[in-house]
N, C-alpha and C positions, 0 to 999 in steps of 0.2 A: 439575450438572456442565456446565462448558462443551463446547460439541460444534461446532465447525466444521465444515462440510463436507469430508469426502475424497473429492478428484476428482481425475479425470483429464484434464487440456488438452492429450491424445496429437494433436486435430486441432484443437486454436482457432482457431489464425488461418491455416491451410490451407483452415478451412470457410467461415471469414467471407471470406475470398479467394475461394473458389470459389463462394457466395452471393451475390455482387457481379457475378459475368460477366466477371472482368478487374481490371486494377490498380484499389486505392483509391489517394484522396488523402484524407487527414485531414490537419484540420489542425494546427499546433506547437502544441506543447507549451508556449511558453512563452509564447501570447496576444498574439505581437506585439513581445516585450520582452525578448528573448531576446539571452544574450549568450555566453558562452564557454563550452566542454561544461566540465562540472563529475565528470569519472568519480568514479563512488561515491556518488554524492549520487541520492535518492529523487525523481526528476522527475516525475512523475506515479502517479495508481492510476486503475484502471477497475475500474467494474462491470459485471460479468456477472451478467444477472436472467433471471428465466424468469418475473418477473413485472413487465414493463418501466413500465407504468402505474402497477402499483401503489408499488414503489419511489420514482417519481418524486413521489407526492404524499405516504410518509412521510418521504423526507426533504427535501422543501420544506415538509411541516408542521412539521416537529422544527426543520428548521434555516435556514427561509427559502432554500434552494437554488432556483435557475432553472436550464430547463434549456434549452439551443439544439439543435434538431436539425440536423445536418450531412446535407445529399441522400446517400443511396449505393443503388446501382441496386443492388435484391434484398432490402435489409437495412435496420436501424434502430439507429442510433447518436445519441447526443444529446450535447454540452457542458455541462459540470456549472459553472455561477458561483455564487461565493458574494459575495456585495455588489461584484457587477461583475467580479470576477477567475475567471478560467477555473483551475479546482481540479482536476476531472477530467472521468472520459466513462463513459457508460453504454453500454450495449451489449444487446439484446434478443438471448439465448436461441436463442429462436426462430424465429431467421435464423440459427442455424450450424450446421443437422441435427446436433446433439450427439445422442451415441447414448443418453449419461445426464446426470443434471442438474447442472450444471458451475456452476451459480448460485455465486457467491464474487467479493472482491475481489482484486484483481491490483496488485501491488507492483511498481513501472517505475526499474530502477534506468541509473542513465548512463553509457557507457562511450565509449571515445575510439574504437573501432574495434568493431564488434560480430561481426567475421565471425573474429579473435583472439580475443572475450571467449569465441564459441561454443568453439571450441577450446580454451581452457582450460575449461569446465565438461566437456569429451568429456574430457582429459587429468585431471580430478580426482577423474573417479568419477559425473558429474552425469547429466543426459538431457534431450536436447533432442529439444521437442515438435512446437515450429515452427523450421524454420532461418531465416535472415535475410533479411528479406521488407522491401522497399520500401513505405511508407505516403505519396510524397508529400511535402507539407511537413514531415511529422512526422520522418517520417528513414527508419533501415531497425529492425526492429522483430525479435526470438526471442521466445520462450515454450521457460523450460526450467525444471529443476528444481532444486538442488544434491544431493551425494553421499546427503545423507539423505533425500531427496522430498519438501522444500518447494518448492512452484512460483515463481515469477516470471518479469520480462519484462526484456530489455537494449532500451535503443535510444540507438542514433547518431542523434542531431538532426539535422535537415540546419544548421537555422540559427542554433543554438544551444540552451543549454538555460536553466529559467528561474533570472536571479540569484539570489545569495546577498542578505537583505535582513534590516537591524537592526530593520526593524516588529515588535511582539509579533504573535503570529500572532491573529487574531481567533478570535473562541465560534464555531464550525460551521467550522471550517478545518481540516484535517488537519496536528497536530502535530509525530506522532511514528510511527516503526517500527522495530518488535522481531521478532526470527528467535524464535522460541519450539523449541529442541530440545534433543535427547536428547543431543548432544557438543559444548557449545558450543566445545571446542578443535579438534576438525575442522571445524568451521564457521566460524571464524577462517580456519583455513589455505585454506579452499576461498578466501573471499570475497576473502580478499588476493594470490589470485591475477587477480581480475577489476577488482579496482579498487587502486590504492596510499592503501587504508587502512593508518593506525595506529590500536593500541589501546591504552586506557585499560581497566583492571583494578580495579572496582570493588568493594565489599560490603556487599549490599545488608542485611542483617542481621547483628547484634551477635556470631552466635555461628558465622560464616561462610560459612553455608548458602544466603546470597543471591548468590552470585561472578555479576559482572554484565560481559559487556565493549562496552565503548564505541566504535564505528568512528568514524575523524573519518578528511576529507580536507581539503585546503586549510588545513587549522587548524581547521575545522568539524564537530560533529559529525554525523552522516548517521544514523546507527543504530544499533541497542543487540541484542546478542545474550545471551538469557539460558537457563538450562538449562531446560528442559519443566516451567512449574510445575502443568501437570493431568495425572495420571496416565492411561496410553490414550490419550492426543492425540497424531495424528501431526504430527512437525514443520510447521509453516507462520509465513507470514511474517503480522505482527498489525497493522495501522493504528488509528492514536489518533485521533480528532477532542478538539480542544478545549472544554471547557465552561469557565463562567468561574469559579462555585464549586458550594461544596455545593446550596444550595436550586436552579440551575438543572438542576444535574445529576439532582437528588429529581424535579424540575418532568417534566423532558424524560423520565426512567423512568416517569416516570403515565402518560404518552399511548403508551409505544409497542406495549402489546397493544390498543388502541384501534383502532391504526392496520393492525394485520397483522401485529404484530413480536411478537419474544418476546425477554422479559429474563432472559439468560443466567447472569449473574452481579451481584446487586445491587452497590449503592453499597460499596466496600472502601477502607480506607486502601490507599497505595502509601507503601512505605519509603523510593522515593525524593522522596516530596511529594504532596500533594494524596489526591483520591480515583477511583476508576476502577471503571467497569464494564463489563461485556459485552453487546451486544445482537445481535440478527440484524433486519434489514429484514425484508419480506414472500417475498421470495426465499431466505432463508435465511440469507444471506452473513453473518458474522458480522462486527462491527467495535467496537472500543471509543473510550469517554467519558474522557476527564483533565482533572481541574478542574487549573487553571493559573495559580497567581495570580503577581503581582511578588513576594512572600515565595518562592515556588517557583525563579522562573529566580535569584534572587540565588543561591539556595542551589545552584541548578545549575550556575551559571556559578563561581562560588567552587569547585566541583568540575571543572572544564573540561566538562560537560556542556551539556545543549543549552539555548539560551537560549527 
């Protein structure tokens, strides 16, 4: 059965603030290249490890990841590049006196004003864990939940956020994200009050049981909310890394109890293309695999889905 971690980020970035002696600066988000806030759109993920070394060398075994460490007085935060491009950030644990083990990835969604996005997740039912905290270049940054207790983070860029871009996304690149809950119609309404998503109404199986919906902004699509397919799993938000097909996907599931990981959910068709699996790093965190091919995005784009 797949088992994500259930945590609580009642103090994450209150502790990593207070860990540091004073204001952080981290750096943008968008590596330099940043252009117009894009509200709705998936700008970054971070990790939280409690096993910071060791994450860092399975997923620069799996996926050739480098990582930069950024100074911060008290703490330990690193930049994640994947073949030169800043993808996300690591975060060591054990610099945020977490009371319990918080280990998990973190979904960074983009909004035009974040001290209104806070207020509408108070006005929906949501909870917010950090209020809106200045990072710096990064911008100003919450940690909240939605109505049903899946976590995530808002941030306002300062300098923008990173473009929209026609590249296919590379193998070891983060693809895709999906809200995994129990009402995906209150989960619409929540999320479209934070960002001016529309949806697309999908089905992802023949005999209707798959109902899928599709957030787009700009014309783009940002993210895919589907109903709770593991029974017992509390809602949470799911990040895709790219694989390129089957045998890498096979390749990369050989090595990850090698490395400290455990494979959650082997190799599965997806109905909407390709094949997917679930893994956890050596921290826990769970995250999944989507082989992706060019037969895939035609069939996606031909749906207005994500390229």
């Amino acid at each position: 059965m797949v088992m994500f971690k259930r945590v609580f980020v009642v103090s994450l970035l209150a502790a990593l603030v207070g860990c540091a002696g004073g204001p952080i600066d981290l750096p943008g988000v968008a590596g330099g290249e940043g252009g117009e806030r894009l509200p709705g759109k998936v700008i970054w993920h971070d990790l939280i490890s409690d096993d910071y070394e060791g994450s860092k060398t399975f997923y620069q075994t799996l996926f050739g990841w480098r990582f930069e460490e950024v100074p911060l007085p008290g703490g330990r935060y690193a930049l994640i590049r994947h073949e030169g491009r800043v993808i996300g950030g690591l975060v060591d644990q054990s610099d945020l006196n977490a009371v319990q083990d918080i280990s998990q990835w973190v979904t960074v969604l983009s909004v035009w004003e974040v001290s209104a996005a806070v207020q509408a997740v108070e006005r929906k039912g949501g909870t917010v864990f950090a209020p809106p905290t200045p990072l710096g270049e990064r911008g100003t940054l919450a940690v909240v939940a939605d109505s049903q207790g899946a976590v995530f983070a808002l941030l306002q860029t300062r300098d923008g956020d990173p473009r929209d871009s026609a590249q296919v996304v590379a193998s070891g690149d983060f693809l895709w994200n999906e809200l995994w809950t129990d009402n995906p119609d209150a989960a619409v309404d929540f999320y479209r009050h934070l960002a001016p998503y529309g949806v697309i109404d999908e089905d992802l199986d023949a005999d209707g049981s798959g109902e899928y919906r599709l957030l787009n902004t700009q014309g783009v699509p940002r993210a895919g909310i589907r109903q709770q397919p593991v029974p017992g799993l509390n809602p949470v938000w799911v990040n895709y890394l790219r694989v390129a097909d089957g045998d890498q996907l096979r390749a990369l599931l050989s090595r990850v109890e090698g490395l400290g990981g455990k494979v959650l959910v082997p190799a599965t068709a997806r109905p909407m293309g390709g094949e997917v699996a679930l893994i956890a790093g050596p921290s826990g965190a769970g995250i999944a695999l989507q082989t992706w091919s060019d037969e895939d995005r035609a069939r996606a784009a031909a749906r207005g889905g994500r390229q």
